[in-house]
mmCIF file of the N, C-alpha and C atoms, coordinates in Angstrom:
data_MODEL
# 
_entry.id   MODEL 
# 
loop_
_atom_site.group_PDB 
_atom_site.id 
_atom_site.type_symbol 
_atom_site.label_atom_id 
_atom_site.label_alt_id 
_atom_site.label_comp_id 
_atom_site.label_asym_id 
_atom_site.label_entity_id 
_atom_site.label_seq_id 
_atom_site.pdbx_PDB_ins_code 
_atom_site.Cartn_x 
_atom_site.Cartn_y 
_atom_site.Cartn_z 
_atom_site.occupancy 
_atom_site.B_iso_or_equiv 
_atom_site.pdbx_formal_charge 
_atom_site.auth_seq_id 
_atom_site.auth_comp_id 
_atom_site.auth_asym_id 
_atom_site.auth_atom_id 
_atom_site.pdbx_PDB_model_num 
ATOM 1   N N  . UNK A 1 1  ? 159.080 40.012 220.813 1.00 0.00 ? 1  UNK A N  1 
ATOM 2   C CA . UNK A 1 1  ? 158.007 39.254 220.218 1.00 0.00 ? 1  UNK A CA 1 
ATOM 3   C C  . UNK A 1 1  ? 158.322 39.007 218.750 1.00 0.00 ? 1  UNK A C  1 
ATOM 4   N N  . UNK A 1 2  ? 157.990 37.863 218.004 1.00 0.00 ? 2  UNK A N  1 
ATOM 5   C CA . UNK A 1 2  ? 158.351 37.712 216.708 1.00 0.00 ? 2  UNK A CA 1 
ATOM 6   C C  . UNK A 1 2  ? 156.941 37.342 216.022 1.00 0.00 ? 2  UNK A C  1 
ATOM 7   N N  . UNK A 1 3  ? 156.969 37.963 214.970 1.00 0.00 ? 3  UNK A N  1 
ATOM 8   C CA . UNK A 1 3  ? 155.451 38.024 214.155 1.00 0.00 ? 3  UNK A CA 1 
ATOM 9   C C  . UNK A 1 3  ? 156.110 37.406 212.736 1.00 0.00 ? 3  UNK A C  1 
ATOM 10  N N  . UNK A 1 4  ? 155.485 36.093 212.491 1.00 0.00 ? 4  UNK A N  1 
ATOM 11  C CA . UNK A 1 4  ? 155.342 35.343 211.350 1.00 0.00 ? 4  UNK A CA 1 
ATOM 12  C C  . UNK A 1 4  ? 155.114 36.325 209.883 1.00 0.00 ? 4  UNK A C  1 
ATOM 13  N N  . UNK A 1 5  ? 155.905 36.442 208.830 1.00 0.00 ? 5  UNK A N  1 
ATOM 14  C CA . UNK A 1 5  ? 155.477 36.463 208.228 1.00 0.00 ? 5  UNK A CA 1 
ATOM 15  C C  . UNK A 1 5  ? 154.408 36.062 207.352 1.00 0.00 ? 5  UNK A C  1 
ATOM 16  N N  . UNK A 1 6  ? 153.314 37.068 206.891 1.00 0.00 ? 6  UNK A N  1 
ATOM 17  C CA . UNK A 1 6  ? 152.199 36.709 206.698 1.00 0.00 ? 6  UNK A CA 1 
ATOM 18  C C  . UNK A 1 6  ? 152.393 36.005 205.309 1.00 0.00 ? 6  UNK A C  1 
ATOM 19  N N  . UNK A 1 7  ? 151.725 35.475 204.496 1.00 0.00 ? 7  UNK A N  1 
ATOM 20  C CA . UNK A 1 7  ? 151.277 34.278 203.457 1.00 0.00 ? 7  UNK A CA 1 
ATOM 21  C C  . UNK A 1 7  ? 150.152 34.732 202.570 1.00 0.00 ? 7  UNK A C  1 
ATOM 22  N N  . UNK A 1 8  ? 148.907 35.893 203.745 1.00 0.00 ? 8  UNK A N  1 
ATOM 23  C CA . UNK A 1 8  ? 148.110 35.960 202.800 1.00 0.00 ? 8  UNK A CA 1 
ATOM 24  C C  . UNK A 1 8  ? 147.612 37.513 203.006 1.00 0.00 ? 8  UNK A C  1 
ATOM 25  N N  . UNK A 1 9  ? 146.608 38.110 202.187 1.00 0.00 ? 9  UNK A N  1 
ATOM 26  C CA . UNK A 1 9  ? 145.966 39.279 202.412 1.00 0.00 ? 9  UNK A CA 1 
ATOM 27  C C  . UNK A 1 9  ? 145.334 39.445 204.053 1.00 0.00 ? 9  UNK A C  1 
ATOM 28  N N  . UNK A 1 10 ? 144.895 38.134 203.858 1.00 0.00 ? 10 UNK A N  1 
ATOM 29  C CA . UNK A 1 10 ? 143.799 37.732 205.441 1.00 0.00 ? 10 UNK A CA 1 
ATOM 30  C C  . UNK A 1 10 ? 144.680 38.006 206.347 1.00 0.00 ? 10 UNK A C  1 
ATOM 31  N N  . UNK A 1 11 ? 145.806 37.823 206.293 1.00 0.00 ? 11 UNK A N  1 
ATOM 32  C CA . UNK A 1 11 ? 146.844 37.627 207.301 1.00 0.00 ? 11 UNK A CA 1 
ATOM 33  C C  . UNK A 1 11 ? 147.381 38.759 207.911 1.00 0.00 ? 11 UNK A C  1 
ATOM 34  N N  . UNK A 1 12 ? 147.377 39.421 206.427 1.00 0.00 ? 12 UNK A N  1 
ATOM 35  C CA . UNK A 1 12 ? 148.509 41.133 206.735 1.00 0.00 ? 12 UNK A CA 1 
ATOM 36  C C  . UNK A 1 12 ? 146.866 41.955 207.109 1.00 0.00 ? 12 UNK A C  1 
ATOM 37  N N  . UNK A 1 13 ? 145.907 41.693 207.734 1.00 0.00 ? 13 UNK A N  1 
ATOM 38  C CA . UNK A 1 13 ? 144.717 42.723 207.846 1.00 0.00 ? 13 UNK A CA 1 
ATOM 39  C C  . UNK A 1 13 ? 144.758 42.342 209.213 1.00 0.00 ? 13 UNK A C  1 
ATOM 40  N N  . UNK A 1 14 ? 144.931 40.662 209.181 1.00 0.00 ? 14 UNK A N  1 
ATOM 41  C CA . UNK A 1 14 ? 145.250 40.436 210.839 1.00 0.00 ? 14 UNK A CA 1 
ATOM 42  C C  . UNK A 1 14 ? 145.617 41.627 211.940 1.00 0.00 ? 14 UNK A C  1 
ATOM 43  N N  . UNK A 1 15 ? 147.176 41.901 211.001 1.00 0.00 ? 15 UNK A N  1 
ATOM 44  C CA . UNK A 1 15 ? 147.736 42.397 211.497 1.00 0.00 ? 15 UNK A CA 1 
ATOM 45  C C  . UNK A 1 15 ? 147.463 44.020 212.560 1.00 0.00 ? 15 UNK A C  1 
ATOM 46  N N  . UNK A 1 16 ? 146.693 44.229 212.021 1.00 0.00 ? 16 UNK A N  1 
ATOM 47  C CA . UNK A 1 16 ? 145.536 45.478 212.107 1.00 0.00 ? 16 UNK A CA 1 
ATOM 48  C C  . UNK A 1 16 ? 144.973 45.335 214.184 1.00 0.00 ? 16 UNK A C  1 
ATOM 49  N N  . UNK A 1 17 ? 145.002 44.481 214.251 1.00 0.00 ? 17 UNK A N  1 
ATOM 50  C CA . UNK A 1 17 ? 144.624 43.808 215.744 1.00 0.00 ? 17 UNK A CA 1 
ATOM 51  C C  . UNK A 1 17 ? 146.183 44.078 216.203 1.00 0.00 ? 17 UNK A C  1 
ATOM 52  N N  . UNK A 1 18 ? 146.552 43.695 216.119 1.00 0.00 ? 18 UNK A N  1 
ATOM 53  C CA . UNK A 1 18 ? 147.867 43.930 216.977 1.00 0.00 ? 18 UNK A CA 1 
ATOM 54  C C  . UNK A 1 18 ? 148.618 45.443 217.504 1.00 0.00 ? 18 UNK A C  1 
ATOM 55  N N  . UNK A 1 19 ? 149.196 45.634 218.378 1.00 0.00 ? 19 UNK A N  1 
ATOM 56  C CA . UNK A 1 19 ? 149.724 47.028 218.694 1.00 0.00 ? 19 UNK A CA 1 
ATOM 57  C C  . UNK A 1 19 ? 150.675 46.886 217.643 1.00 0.00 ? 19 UNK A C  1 
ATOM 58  N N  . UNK A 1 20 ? 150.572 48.258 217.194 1.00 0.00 ? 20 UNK A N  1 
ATOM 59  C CA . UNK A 1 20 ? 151.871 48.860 215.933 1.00 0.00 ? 20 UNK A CA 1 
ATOM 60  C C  . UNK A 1 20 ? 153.051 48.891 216.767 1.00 0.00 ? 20 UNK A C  1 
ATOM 61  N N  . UNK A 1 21 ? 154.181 48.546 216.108 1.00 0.00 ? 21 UNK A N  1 
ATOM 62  C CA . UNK A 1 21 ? 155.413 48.860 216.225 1.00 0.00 ? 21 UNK A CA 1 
ATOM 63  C C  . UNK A 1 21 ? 156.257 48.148 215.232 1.00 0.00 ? 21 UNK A C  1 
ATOM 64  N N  . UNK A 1 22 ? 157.369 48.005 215.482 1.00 0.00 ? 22 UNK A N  1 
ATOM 65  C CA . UNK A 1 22 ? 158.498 48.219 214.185 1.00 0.00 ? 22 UNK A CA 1 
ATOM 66  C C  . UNK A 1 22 ? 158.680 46.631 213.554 1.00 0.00 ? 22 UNK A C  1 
ATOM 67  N N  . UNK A 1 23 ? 158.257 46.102 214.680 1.00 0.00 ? 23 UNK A N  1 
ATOM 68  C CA . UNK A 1 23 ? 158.427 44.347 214.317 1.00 0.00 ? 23 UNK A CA 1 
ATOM 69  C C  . UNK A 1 23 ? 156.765 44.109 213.712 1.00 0.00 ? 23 UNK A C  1 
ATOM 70  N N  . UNK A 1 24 ? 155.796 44.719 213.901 1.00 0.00 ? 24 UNK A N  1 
ATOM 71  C CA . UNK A 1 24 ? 154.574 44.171 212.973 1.00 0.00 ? 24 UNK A CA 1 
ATOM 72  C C  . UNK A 1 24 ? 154.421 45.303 211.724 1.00 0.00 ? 24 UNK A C  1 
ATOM 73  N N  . UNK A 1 25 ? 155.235 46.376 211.649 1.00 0.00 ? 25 UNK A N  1 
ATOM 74  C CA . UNK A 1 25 ? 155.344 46.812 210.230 1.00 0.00 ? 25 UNK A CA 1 
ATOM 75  C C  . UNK A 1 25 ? 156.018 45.872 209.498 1.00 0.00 ? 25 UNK A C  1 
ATOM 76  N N  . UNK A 1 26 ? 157.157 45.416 210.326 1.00 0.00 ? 26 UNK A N  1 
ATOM 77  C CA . UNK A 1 26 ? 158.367 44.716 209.414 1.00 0.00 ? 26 UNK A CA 1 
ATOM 78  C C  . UNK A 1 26 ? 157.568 43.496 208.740 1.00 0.00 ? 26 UNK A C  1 
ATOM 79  N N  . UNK A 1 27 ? 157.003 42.820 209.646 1.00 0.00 ? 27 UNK A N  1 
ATOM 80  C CA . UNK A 1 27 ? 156.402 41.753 208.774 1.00 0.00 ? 27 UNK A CA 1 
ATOM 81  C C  . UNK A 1 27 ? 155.221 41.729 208.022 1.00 0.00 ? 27 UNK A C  1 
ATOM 82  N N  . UNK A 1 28 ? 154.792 43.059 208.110 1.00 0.00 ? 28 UNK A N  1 
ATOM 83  C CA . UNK A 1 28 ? 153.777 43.403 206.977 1.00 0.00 ? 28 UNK A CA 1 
ATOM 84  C C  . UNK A 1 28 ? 154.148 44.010 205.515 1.00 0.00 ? 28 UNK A C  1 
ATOM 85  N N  . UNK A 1 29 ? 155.421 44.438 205.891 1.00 0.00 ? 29 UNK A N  1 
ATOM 86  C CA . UNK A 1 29 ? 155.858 44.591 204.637 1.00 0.00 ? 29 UNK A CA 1 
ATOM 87  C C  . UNK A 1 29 ? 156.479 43.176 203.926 1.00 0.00 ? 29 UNK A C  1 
ATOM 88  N N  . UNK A 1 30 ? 157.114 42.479 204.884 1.00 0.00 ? 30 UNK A N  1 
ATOM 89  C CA . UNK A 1 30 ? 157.398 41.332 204.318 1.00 0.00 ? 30 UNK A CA 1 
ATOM 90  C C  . UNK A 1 30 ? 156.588 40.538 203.836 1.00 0.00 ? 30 UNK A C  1 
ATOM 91  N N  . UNK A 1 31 ? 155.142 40.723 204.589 1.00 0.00 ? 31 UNK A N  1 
ATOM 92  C CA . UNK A 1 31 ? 153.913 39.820 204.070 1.00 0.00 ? 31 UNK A CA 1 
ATOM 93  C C  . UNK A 1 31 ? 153.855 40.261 202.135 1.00 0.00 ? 31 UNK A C  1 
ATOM 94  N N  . UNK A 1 32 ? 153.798 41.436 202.057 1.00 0.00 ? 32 UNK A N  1 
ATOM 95  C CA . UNK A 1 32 ? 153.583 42.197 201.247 1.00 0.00 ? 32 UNK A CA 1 
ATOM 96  C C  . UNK A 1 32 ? 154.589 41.974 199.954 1.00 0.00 ? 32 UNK A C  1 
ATOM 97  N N  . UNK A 1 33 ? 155.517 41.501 199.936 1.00 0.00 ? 33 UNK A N  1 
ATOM 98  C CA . UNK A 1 33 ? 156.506 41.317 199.087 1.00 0.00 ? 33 UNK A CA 1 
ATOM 99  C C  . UNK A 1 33 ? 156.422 39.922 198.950 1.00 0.00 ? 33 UNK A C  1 
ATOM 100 N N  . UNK A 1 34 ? 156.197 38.790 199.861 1.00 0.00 ? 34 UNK A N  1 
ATOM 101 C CA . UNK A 1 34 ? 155.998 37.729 199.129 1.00 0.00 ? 34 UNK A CA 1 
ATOM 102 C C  . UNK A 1 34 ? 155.127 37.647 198.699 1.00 0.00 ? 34 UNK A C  1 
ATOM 103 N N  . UNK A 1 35 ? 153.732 38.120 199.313 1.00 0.00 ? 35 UNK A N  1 
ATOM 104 C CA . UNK A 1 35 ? 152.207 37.964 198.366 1.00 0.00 ? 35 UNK A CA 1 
ATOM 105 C C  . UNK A 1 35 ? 152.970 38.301 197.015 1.00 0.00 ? 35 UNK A C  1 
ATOM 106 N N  . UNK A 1 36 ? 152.959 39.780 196.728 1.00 0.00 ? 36 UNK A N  1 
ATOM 107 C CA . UNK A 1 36 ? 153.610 39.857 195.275 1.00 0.00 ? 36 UNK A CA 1 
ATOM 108 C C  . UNK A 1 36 ? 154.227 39.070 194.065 1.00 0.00 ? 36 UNK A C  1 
ATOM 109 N N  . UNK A 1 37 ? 155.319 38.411 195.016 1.00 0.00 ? 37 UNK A N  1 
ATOM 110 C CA . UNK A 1 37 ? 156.453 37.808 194.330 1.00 0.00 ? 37 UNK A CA 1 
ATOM 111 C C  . UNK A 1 37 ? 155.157 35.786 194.248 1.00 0.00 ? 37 UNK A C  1 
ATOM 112 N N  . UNK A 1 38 ? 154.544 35.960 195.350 1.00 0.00 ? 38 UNK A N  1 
ATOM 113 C CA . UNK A 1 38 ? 153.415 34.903 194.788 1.00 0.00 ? 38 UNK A CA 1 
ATOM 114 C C  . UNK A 1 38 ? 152.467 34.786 193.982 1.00 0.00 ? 38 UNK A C  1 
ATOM 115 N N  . UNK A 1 39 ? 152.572 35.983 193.837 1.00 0.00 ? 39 UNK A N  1 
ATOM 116 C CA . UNK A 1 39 ? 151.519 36.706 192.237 1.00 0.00 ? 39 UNK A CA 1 
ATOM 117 C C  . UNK A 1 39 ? 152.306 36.529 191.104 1.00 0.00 ? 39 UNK A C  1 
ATOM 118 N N  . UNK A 1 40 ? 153.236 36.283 191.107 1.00 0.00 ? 40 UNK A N  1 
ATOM 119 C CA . UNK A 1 40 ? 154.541 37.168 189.602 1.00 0.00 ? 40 UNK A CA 1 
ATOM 120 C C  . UNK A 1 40 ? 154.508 38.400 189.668 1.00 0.00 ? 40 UNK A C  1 
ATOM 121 N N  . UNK A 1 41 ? 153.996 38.971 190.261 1.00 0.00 ? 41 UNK A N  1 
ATOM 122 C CA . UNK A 1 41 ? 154.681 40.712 190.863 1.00 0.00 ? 41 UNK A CA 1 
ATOM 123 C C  . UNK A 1 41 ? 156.154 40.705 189.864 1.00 0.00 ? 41 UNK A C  1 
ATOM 124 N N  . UNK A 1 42 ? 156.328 42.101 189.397 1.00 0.00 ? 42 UNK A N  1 
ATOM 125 C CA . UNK A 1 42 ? 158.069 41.974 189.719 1.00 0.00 ? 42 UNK A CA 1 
ATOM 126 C C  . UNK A 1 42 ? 157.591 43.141 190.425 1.00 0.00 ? 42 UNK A C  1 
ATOM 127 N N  . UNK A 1 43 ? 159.282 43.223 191.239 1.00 0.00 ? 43 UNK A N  1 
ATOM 128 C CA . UNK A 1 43 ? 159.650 44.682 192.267 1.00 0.00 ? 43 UNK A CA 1 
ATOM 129 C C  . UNK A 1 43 ? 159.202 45.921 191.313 1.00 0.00 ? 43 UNK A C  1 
ATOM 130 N N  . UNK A 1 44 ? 159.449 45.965 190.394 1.00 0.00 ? 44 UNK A N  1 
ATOM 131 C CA . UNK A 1 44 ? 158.581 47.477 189.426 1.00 0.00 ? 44 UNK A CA 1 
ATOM 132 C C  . UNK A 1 44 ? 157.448 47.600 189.578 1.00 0.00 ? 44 UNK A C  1 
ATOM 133 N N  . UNK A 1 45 ? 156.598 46.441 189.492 1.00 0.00 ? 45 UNK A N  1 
ATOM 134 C CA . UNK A 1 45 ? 155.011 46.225 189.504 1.00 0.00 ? 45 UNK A CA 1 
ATOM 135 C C  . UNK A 1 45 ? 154.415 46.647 191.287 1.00 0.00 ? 45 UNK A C  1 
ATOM 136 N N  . UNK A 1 46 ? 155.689 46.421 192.585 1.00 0.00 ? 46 UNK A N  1 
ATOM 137 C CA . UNK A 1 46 ? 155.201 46.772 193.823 1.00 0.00 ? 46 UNK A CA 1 
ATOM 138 C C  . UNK A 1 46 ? 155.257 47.812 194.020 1.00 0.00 ? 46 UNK A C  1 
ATOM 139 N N  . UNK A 1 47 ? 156.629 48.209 193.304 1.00 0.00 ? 47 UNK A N  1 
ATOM 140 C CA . UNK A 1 47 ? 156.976 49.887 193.770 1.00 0.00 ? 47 UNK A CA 1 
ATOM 141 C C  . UNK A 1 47 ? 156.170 50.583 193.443 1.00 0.00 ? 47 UNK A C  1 
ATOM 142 N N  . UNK A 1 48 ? 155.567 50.539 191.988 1.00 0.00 ? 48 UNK A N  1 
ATOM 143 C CA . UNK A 1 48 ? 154.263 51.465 191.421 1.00 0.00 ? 48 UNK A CA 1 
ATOM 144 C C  . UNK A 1 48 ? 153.545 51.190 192.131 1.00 0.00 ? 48 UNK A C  1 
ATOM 145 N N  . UNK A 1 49 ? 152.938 50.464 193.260 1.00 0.00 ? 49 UNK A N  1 
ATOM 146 C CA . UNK A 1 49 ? 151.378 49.985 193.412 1.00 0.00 ? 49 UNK A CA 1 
ATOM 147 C C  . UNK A 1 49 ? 151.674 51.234 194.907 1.00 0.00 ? 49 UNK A C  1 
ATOM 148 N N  . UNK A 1 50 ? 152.994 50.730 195.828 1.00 0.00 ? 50 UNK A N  1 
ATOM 149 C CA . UNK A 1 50 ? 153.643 51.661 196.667 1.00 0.00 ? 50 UNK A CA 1 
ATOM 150 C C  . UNK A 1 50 ? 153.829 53.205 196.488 1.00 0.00 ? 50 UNK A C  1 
ATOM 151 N N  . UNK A 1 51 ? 153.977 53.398 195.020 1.00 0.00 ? 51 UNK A N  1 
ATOM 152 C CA . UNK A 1 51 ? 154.030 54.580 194.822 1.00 0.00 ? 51 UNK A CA 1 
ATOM 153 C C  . UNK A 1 51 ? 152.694 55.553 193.937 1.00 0.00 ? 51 UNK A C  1 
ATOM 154 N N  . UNK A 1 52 ? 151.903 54.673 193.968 1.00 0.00 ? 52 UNK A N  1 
ATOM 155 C CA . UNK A 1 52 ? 150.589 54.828 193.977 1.00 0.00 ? 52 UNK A CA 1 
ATOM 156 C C  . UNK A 1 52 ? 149.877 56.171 194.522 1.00 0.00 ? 52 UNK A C  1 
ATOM 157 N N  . UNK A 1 53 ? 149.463 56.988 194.107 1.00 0.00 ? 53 UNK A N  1 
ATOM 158 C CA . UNK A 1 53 ? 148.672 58.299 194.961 1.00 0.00 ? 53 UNK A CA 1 
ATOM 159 C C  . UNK A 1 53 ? 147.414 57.346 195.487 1.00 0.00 ? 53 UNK A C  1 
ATOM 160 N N  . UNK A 1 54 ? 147.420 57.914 196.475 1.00 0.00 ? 54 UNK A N  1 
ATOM 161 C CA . UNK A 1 54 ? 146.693 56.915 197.528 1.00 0.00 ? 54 UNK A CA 1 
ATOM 162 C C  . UNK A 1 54 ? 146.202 58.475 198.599 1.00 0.00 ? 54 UNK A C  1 
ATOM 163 N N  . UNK A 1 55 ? 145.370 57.838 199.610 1.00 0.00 ? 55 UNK A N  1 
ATOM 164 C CA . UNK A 1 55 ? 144.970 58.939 200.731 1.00 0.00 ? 55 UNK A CA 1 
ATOM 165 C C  . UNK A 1 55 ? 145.469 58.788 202.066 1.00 0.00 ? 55 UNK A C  1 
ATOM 166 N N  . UNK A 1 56 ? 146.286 57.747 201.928 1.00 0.00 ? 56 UNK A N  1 
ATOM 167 C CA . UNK A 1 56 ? 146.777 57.349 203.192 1.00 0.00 ? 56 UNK A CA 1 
ATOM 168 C C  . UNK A 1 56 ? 147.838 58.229 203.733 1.00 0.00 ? 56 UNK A C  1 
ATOM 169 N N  . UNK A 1 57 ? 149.087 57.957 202.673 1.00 0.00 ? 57 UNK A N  1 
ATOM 170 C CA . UNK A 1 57 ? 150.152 58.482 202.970 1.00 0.00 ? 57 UNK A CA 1 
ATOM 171 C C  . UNK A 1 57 ? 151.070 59.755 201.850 1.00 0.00 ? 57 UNK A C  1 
ATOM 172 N N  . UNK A 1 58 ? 151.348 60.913 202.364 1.00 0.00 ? 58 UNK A N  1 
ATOM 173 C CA . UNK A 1 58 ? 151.145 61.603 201.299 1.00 0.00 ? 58 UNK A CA 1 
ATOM 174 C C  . UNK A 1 58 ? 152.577 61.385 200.293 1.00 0.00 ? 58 UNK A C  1 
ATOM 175 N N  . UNK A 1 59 ? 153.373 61.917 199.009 1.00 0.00 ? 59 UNK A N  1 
ATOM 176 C CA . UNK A 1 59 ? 154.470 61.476 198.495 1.00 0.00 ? 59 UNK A CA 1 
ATOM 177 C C  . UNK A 1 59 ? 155.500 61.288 198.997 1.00 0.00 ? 59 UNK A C  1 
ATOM 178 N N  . UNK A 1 60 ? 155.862 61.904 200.165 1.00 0.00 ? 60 UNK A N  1 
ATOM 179 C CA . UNK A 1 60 ? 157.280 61.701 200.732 1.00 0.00 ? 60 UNK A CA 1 
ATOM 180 C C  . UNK A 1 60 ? 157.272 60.342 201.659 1.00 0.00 ? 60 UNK A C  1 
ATOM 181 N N  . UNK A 1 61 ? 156.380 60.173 202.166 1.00 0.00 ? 61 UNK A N  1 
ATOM 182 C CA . UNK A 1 61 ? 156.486 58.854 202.773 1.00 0.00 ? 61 UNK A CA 1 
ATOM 183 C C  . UNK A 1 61 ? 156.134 57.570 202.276 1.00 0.00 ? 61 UNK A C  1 
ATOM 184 N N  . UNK A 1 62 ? 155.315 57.602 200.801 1.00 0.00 ? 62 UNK A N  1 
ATOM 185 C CA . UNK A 1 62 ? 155.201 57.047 199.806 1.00 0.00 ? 62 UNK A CA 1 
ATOM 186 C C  . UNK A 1 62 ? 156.920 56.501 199.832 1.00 0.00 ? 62 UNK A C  1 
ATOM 187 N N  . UNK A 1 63 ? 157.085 57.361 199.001 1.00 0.00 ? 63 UNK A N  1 
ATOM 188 C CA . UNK A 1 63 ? 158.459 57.181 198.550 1.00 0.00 ? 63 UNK A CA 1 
ATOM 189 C C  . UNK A 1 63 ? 159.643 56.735 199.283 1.00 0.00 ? 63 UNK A C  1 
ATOM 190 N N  . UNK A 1 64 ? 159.536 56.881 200.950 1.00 0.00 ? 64 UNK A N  1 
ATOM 191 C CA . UNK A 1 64 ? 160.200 56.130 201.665 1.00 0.00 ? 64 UNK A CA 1 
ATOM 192 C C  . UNK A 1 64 ? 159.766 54.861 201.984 1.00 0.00 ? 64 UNK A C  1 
ATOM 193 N N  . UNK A 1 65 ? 158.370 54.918 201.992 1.00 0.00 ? 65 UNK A N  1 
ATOM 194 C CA . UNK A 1 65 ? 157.870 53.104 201.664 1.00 0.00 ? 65 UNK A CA 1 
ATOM 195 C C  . UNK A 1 65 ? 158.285 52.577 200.617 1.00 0.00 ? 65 UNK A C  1 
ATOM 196 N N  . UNK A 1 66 ? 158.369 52.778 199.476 1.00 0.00 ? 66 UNK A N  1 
ATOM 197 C CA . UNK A 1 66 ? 159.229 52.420 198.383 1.00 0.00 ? 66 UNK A CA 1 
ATOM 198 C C  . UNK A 1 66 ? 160.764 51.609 198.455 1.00 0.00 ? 66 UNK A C  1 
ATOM 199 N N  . UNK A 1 67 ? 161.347 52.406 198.895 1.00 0.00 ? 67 UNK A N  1 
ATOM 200 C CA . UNK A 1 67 ? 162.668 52.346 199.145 1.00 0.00 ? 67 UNK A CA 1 
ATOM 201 C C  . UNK A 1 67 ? 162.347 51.171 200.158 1.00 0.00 ? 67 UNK A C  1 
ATOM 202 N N  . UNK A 1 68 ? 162.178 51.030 201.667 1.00 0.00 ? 68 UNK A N  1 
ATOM 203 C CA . UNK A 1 68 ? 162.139 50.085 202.062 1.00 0.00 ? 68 UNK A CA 1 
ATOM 204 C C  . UNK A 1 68 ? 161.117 48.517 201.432 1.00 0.00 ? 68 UNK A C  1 
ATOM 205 N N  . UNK A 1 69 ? 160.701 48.973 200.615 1.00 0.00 ? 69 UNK A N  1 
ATOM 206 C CA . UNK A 1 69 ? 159.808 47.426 199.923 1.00 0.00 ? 69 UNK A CA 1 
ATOM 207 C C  . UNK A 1 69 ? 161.183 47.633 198.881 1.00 0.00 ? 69 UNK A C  1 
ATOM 208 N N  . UNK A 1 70 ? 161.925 48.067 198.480 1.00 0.00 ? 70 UNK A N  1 
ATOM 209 C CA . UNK A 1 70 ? 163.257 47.559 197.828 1.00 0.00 ? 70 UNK A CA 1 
ATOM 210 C C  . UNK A 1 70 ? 163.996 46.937 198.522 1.00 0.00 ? 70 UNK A C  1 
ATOM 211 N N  . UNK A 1 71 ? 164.286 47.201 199.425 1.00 0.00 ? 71 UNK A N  1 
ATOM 212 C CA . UNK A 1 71 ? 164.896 46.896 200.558 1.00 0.00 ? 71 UNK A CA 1 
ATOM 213 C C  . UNK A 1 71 ? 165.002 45.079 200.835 1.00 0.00 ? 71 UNK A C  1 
ATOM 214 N N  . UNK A 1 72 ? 163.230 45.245 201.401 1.00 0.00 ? 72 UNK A N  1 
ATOM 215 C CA . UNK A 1 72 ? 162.830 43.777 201.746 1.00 0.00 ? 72 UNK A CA 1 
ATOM 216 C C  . UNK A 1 72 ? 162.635 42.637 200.591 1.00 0.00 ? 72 UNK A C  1 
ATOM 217 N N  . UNK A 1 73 ? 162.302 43.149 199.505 1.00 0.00 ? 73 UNK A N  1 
ATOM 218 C CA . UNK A 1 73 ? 162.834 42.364 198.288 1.00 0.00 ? 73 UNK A CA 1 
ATOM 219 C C  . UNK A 1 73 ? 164.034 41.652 198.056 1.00 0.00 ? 73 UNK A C  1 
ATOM 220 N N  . UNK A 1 74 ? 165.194 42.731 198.150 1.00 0.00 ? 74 UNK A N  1 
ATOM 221 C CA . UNK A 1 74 ? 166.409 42.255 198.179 1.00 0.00 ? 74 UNK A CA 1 
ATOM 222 C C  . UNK A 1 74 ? 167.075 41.487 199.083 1.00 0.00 ? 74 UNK A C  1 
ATOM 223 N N  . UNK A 1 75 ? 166.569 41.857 200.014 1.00 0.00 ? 75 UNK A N  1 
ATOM 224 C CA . UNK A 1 75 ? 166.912 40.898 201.200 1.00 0.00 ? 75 UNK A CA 1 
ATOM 225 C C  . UNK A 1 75 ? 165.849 39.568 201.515 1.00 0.00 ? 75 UNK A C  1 
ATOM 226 N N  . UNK A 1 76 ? 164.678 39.904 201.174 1.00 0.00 ? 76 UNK A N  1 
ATOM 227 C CA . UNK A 1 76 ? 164.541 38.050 202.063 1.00 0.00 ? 76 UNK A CA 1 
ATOM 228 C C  . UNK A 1 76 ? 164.626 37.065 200.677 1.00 0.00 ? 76 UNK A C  1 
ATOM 229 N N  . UNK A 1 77 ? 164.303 36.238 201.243 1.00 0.00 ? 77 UNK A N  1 
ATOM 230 C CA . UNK A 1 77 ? 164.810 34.720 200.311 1.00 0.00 ? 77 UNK A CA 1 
ATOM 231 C C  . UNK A 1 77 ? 163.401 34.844 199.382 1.00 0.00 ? 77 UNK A C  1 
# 
């Protein structure tokens, strides 16, 4: 199955309806990096927001979300 990268906030909450797996993380993170980079984000400004103390996810997986939103930065267009 291939899931569109999302465009907007509305879009990546969409996503929330759908069964989890590795292809609707992927494009939620991708949603997530162009919103940004459609903001003037820079990658410093995501990683902090990623590396954020939050209640969701505790520092170590923080920090591997990190790394992969570096990741998807560098790689898509």
């Amino acid at each position: 199955m291939h899931y569109p990268i999302p465009i907007s906030p509305q879009e990546i909450v969409a996503l929330q309806k759908k069964t989890v797996n590795e292809e609707v993380v992927a494009s939620a993170i991708a949603g997530v990096v162009r919103i940004a980079r459609s903001k003037g984000q820079s990658l410093e400004d995501l990683t902090a927001e990623v590396l954020a103390d939050d209640r969701v996810l505790d520092p170590q997986s923080r920090l591997r979300l990190s790394h992969i939103v570096v990741q998807a930065w560098k790689t898509l267009p």
